[in-house]
Every structure is written in C-alpha cells, then in structure tokens.
C-alpha positions as CSV (number, residue, x, y, z in Angstrom):
1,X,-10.5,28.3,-29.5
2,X,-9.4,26.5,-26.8
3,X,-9.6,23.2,-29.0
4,X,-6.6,24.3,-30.5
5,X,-4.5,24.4,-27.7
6,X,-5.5,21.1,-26.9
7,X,-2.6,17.9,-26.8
8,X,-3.7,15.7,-29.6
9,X,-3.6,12.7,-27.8
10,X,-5.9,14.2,-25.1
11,X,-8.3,13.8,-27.5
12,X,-10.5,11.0,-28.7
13,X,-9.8,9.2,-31.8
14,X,-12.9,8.1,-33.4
15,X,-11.0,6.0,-36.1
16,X,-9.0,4.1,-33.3
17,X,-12.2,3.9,-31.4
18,X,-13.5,2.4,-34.7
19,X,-10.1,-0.3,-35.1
20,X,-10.3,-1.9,-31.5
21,X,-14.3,-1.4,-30.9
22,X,-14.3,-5.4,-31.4
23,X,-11.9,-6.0,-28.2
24,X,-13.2,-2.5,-26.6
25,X,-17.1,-2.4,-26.7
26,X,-18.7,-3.6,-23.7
27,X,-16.2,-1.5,-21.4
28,X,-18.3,1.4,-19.2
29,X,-15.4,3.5,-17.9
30,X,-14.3,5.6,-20.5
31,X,-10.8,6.3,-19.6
32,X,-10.1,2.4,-18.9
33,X,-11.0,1.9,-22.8
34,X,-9.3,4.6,-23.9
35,X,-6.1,3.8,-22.2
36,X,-6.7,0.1,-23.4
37,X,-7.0,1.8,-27.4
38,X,-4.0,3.4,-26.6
39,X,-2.1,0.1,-25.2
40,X,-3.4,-2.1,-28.5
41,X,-2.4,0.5,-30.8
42,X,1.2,0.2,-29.1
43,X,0.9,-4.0,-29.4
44,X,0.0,-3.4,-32.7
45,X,2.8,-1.6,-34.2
46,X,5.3,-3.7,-32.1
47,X,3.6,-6.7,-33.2
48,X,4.0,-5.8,-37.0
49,X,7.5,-5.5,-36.7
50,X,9.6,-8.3,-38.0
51,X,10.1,-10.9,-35.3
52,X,12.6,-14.0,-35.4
53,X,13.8,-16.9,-34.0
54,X,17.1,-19.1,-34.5
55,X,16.6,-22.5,-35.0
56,X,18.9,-25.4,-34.1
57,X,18.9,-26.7,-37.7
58,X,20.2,-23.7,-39.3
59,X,22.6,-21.3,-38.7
60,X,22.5,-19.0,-41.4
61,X,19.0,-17.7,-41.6
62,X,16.3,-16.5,-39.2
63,X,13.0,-18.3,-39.0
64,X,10.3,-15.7,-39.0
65,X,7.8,-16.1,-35.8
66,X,5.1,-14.2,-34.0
67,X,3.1,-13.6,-31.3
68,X,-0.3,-15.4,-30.9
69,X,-3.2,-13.9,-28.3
70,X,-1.5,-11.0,-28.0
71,X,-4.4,-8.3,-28.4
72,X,-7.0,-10.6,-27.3
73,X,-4.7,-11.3,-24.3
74,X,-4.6,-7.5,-23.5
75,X,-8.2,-7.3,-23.6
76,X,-8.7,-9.9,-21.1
77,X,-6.3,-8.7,-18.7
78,X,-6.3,-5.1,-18.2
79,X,-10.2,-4.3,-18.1
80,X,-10.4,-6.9,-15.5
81,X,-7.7,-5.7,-13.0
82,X,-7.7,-4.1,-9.9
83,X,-4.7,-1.8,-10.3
84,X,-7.3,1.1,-11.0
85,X,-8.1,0.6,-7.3
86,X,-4.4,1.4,-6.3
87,X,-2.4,4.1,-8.4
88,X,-3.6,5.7,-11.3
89,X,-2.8,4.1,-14.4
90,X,-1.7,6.2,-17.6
91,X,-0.9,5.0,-21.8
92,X,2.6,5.6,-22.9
93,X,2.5,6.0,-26.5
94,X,5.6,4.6,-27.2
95,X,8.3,2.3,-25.4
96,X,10.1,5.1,-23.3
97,X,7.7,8.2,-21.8
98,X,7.8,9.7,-18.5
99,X,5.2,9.4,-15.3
100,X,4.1,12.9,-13.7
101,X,3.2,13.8,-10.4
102,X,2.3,16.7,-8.9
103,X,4.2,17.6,-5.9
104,X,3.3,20.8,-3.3
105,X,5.4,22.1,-0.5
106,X,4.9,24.7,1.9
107,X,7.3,27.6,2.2
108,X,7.9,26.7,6.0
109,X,7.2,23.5,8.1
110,X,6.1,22.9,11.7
111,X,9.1,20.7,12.7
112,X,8.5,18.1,15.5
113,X,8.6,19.3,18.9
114,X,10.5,18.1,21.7
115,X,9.9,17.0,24.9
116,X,13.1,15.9,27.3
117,X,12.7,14.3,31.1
118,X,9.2,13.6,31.3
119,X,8.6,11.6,34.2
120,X,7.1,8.3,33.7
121,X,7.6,7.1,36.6
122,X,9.1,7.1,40.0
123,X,11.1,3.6,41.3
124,X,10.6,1.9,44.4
125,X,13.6,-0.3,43.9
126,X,11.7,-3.4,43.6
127,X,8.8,-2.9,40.7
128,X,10.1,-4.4,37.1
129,X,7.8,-3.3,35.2
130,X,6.1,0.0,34.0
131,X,3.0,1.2,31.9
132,X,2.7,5.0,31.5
133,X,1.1,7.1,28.4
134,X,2.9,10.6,27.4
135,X,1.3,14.0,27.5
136,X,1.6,14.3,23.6
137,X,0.4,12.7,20.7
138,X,1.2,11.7,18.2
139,X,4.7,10.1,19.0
140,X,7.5,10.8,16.4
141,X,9.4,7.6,14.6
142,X,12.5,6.7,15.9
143,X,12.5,10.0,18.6
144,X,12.0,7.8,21.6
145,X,14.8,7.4,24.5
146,X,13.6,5.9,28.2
147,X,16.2,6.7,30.3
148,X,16.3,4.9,34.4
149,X,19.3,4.3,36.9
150,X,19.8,0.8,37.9
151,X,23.0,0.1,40.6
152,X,23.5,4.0,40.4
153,X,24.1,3.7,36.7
154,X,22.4,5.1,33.5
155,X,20.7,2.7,31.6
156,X,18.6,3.9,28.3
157,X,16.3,1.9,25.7
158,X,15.6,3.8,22.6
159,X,12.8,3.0,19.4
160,X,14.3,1.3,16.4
161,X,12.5,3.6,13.6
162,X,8.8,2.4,13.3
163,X,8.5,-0.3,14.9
164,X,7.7,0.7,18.1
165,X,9.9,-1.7,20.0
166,X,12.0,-0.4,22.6
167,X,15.4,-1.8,23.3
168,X,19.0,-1.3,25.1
169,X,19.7,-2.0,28.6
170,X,15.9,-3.2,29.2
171,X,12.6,-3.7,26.9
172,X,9.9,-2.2,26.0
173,X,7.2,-0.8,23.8
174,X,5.5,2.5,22.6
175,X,2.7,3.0,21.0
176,X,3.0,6.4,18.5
177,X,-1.0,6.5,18.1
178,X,-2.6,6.5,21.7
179,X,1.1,7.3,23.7
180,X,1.1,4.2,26.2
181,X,4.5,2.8,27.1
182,X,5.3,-0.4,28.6
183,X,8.5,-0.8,30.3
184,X,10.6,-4.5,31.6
185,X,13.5,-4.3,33.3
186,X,15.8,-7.5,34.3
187,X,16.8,-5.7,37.7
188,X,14.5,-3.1,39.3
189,X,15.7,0.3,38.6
190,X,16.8,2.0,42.2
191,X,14.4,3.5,44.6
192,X,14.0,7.2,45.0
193,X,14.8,7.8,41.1
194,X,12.7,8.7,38.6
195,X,12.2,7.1,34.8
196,X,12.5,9.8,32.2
197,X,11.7,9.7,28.1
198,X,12.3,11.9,25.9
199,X,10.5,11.9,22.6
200,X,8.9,14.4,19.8
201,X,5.5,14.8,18.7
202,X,4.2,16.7,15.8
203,X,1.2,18.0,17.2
204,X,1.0,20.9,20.2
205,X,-0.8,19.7,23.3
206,X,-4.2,18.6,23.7
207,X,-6.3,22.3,24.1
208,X,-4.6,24.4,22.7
209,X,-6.0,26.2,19.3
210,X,-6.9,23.7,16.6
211,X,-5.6,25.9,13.9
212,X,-2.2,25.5,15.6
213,X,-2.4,21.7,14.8
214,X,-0.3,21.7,12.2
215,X,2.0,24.0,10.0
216,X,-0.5,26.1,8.1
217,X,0.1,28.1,4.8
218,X,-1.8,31.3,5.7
219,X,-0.7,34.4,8.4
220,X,-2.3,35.1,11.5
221,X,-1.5,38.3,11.3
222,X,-1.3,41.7,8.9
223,X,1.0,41.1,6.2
224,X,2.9,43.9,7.4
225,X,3.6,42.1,10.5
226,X,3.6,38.7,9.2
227,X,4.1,37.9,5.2
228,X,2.3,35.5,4.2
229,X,3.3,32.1,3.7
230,X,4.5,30.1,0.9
231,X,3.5,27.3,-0.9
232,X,5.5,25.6,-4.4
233,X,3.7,23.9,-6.7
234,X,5.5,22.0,-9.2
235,X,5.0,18.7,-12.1
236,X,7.6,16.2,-11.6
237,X,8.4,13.6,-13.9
238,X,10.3,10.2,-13.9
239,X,11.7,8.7,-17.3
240,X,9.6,5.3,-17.8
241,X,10.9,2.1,-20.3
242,X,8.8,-0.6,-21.0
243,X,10.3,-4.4,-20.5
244,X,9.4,-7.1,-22.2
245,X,7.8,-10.5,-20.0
246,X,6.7,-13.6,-22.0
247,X,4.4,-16.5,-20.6
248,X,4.4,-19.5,-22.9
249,X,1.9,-22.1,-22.9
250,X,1.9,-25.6,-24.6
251,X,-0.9,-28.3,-25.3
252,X,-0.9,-31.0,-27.8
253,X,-3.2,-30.7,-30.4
254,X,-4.7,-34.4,-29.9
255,X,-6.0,-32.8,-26.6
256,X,-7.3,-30.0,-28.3
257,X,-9.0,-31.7,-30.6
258,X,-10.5,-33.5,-27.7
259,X,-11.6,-30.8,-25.7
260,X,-13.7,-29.8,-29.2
261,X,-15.0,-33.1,-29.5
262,X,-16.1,-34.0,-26.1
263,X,-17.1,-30.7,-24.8
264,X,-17.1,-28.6,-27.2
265,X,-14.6,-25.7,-25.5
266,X,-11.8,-24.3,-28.1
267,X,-8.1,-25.0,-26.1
268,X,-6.9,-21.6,-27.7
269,X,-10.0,-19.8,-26.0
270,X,-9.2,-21.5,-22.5
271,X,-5.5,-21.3,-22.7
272,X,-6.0,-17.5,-23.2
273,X,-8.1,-16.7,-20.5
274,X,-5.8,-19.2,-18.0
275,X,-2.7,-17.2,-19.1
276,X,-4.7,-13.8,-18.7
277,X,-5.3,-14.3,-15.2
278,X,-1.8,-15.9,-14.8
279,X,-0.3,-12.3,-15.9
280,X,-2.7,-10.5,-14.4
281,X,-2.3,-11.7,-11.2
282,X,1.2,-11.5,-11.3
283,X,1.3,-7.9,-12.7
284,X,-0.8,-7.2,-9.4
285,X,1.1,-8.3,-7.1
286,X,4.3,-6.5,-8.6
287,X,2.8,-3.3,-8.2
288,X,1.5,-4.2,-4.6
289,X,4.8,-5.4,-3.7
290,X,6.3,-2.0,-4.9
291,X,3.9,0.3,-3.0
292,X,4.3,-1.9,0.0
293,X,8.4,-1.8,-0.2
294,X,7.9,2.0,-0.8
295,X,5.4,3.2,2.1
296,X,6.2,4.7,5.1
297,X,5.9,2.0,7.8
298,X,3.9,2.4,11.4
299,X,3.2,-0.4,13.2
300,X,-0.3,-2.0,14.4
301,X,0.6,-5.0,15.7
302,X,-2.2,-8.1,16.1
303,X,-1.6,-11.7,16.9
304,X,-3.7,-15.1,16.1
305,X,-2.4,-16.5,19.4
306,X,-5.2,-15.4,22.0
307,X,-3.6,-14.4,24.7
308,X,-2.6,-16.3,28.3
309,X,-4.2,-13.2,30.4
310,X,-7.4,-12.4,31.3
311,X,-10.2,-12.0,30.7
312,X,-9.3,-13.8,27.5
313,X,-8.4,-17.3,29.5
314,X,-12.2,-17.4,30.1
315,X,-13.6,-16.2,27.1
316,X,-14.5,-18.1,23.6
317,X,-11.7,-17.5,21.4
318,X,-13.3,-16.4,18.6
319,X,-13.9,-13.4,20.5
320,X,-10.0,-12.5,20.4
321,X,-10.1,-13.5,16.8
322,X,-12.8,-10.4,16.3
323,X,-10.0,-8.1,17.5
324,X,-8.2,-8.1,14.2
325,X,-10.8,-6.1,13.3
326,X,-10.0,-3.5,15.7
327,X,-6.7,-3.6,14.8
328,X,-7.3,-2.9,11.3
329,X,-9.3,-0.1,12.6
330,X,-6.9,1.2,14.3
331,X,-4.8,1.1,11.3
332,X,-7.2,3.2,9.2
333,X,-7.2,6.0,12.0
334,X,-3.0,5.7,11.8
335,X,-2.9,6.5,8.5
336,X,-6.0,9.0,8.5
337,X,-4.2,10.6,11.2
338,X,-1.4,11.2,9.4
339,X,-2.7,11.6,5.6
340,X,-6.2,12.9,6.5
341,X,-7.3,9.7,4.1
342,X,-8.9,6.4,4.8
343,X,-7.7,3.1,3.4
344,X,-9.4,1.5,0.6
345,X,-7.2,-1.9,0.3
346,X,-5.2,-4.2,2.2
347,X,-2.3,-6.6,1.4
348,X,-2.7,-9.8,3.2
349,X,-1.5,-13.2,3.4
350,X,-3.8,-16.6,1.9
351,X,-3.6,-17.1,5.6
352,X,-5.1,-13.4,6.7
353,X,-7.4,-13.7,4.1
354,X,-8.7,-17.0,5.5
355,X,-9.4,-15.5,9.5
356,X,-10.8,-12.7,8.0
357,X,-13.3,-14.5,6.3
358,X,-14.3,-16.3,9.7
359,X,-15.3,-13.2,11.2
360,X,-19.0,-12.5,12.1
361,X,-18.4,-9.0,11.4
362,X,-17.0,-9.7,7.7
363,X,-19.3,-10.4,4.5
364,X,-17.3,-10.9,1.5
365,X,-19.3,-9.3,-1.6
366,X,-20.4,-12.5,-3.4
367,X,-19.4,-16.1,-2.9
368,X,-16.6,-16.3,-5.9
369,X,-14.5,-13.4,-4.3
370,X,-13.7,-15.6,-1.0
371,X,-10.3,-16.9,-0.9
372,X,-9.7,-15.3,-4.1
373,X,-6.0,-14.9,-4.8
374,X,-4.1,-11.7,-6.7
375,X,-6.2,-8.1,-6.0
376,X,-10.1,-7.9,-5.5
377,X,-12.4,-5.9,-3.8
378,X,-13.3,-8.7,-0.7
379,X,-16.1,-6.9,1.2
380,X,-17.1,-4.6,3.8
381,X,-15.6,-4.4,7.5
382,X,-18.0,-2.8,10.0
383,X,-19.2,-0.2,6.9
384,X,-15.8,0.7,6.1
C-alpha cells in the first residue's frame, strides 16, 4: 500500500537504468548514479531539440549544429567531483525546480546576555598596554565596547562585527573563543581610573547548571506552572533555473591524426577528459566561493611570519610554521562550539596548500592529491 503513495520519481527506473548503464555502470553510490540517470535524461531531451547557428555567408537560413561530448562529458565530471563532500546535491527534472530545506525554530530563544563595566583593569597613569580575559564565554560579534579616561576624557574602542579587532580612540583585540583582550593605548590612560568593557555572551557563567547552557525546548517545571515549549518545523523552498555555460575546444585534425599515429591516443578522448576537469574544477570552486561568501564569519587569525618575540627568536622556524595546525584546530572547536559539528573541508590558497604540506604533522592521502588544484580530500591533520 504504501507503494502507491509513493512520488514516481522517487522511484527507480529500471528502463532508464537500462538507457545510460553504458556511461553509469561502474558507479558504487547509488544515489550519485541515479542523480547522474536523472541529469543525462535532462541532456538528452535538451540535446534532441533543434539547435542552430547563423553563419556569416548567409543570412536567410540557419545552419543546423550540435553538441559533441556532451553525455560522455557529464559522465566524466559529476561522478568524479567533490561537491558531494559539501552540500547535498539533488536532480531537477526539468530546467526550472525548486531546492528544499528543512528549517526548525524554537518557540522562544535564550537571547545574549549582557554584561556592562567589567573591570579589566585599573591605570597607573603610565602602563600602555593591557591583557585581560572576561568572566564569560563565549564573546558575542560585534557586542564589544572598551571604555578608559585618558586627560580626564572618555575614550572607547568598539569590535567591528567578526573580526575581532578593536578600534576608536586606541587599539586592540578580542578573542570571542577563549575571552583574552589586548589593549594599546598612544597615551596612558590616567591613574586611579579603572578600564571597563562591556560585551554579551550567549552562554551563563562557568558552574552554573549545564542544562541552562543554552535555550532548551522542554519545561522545567509542571505544565501547569510552566507550558511547555515550542518548536516549528517547516520545508522551505527556493525557485531554481538552470543556465547554460559552454567551454569550446579546438585542435587541427593533422594533430589528431598525429597523436593516433605516433601514440596511438584518440584527441577526442583526451580533449574530453582535459575539458572535464576544466568544468569540473571550475563548477567547484563556484559553489565553494558561494558557501564561503554566505557563512557566518569568526576569526582565527595565523600568520607565516614567525614572530620577533620570544621564545620563537631562538627556536627553529619550522616550529612556528607547525602552529597553523593549532590554529586550524582552534577553528574546528569555533565552529563545533557554535554548531555542535566538526569541519570536514577547508578552502585554501595554492599557497596554504603548499605550508600545509610541509608539515610533519600532515600526510596527504596518496602522492597525486598533493598540490592538487579545485576540491579533494588532501589528508589527515592530527586524526582529524
């Protein structure tokens, strides 16, 4: 029974199985090939529709064209990428669909809490400079405001966003993770005043119950006293249009001919596989750029310049370059902090990719993955 209330293309279709097994066989994951059915299908019937071209030497009819290494193309790339690893990839079964997403929200939120005047420290009228970590973790975005007096005046610094950087009448940073604050002022605030911040934090202090950590869906108490929570469930949806990209290659056909001859390679074989990689790689980085552009930012800022204090003036610098594995670290817990989720990929630079590769404590998978550009799985850092 429940067959029947099943969507039809939830289902498998043995006779497309049957029409692209000769591009498809060979693929494990089962929901990769069927997606990839479900694509060549769509190719297919856009493929058999007429397609033109206007040509310079007539003006009156249209030259009919089409599309060579398309479905093999397709094959090629999609299989082999490392999108799958990112966002979860669904078939539209037409030109236009929509992409769902489930959203939940609770009936009532914890809101940050605010903490005004904490002392950070008390002036001496000569000291510049200030380190101090705050009672409460973690730090809100954007909530910090260091407030000192300096020739009897109010001067203030605030945090622009997520970057951690304070700035205003003097300079300094905050860390949201771990609390500390470092302070700089150009003239020494006055003696016998005290430097304040105020900032929010979104969890209560350290000791107190952990159920209280963050804004829960269930009562602590009778319903009769205290009705329960609520939380919304709901399936959103945002309407989704395919675009058209094309990727033209050209060789002569004395050179193909050669390449038979001498080594006995097919052009049209290579040419396919070069432009598959060309569009893979390039449909990659689209979609990394567009989840990096729409994240929430928080700073973990690392260096490649070892720094002119101590102890790293007397060490070997290769032992500051192993720090960027800390910091990457400390990255993971940032996010697992806030998402109760570890990472699983990074976006880095050609550069980046190269330091991280000179690390003792980083073994990339197999020898053809290092310095490999566009998305692949590089290794393991520390057993992460």
């Amino acid at each position: 029974m429940k067959d029947k209330f099943a969507h039809a293309y939830l289902k498998e279709d043995k006779a497309r199985r049957e029409r692209w097994a000769y591009l498809t066989e060979g693929i494990e994951d089962n929901h990769i090939r069927w997606t990839l059915e479900v694509m060549l299908d769509n190719e297919a019937n856009a493929a058999n529709r007429p397609q033109t071209m206007f040509s310079d030497t007539t003006t009156t009819t249209n030259i009919a064209t089409f599309t060579k290494f398309a479905l093999p193309l397709i094959r090629r790339i999609y299989p082999a990428s490392y999108i799958y690893n990112l966002i979860s990839v669904q078939p539209l079964t037409g030109p236009t669909g929509k992409a769902f997403y489930l959203d939940a929200q609770y009936g009532t939120a914890k809101a940050g809490t605010g903490v005004t005047s904490e002392v950070v420290a008390a002036a001496d009228g000569s000291t510049t400079e200030f380190e101090y970590t705050v009672a409460h973790l973690p730090v809100g975005f954007g909530s910090v405001t260091v407030t000192a007096t300096v020739s009897s005046a109010a001067v203030t610094a605030t945090d622009s966003a997520t970057n951690g950087v304070l700035a205003g009448d003097f300079d300094g940073t905050i860390n949201y993770n771990t609390g500390k604050v470092t302070l700089s002022f150009g003239t020494a605030p006055d003696s016998s005043t005290n430097i304040t911040i105020d900032y929010t934090y979104d969890k209560v202090a350290v000791g107190d119950r952990a159920d209280q950590l963050f804004a829960h869906n269930y009562s602590d108490d009778t319903p009769a006293n205290s009705p329960a929570q609520e939380m919304n469930v709901t399936i959103s949806g945002v309407d989704i249009t395919t675009t058209e990209k094309a990727l033209k290659t050209i060789i002569q056909m004395e050179a193909v001919q050669d390449m038979y001859s001498q080594f006995g390679l097919r052009a049209e074989n290579e040419l396919a596989t070069i432009v598959a990689n060309q569009i893979r790689r390039e449909i990659e980085i689209e979609i990394a750029y567009a989840l990096l552009n729409g994240a929430s930012a928080g700073n973990v800022n690392w260096s490649a310049t070892v720094p002119s204090s101590a102890p790293w003036t007397s060490l070997n610098p290769k032992d500051w370059a192993e720090t960027m594995v800390d910091a990457m670290i400390d990255a993971d817990t940032f996010v697992w902090n806030k998402r109760w989720t570890s990472t699983n990929w990074a976006i880095m630079s050609g550069a980046a990719v190269a330091r991280l590769e000179k690390l003792d404590s980083f073994k990339a998978d197999v020898d053809s993955q290092k310095a490999n550009l566009g998305l692949t799985r590089a290794g393991v850092l520390r057993s992460r």
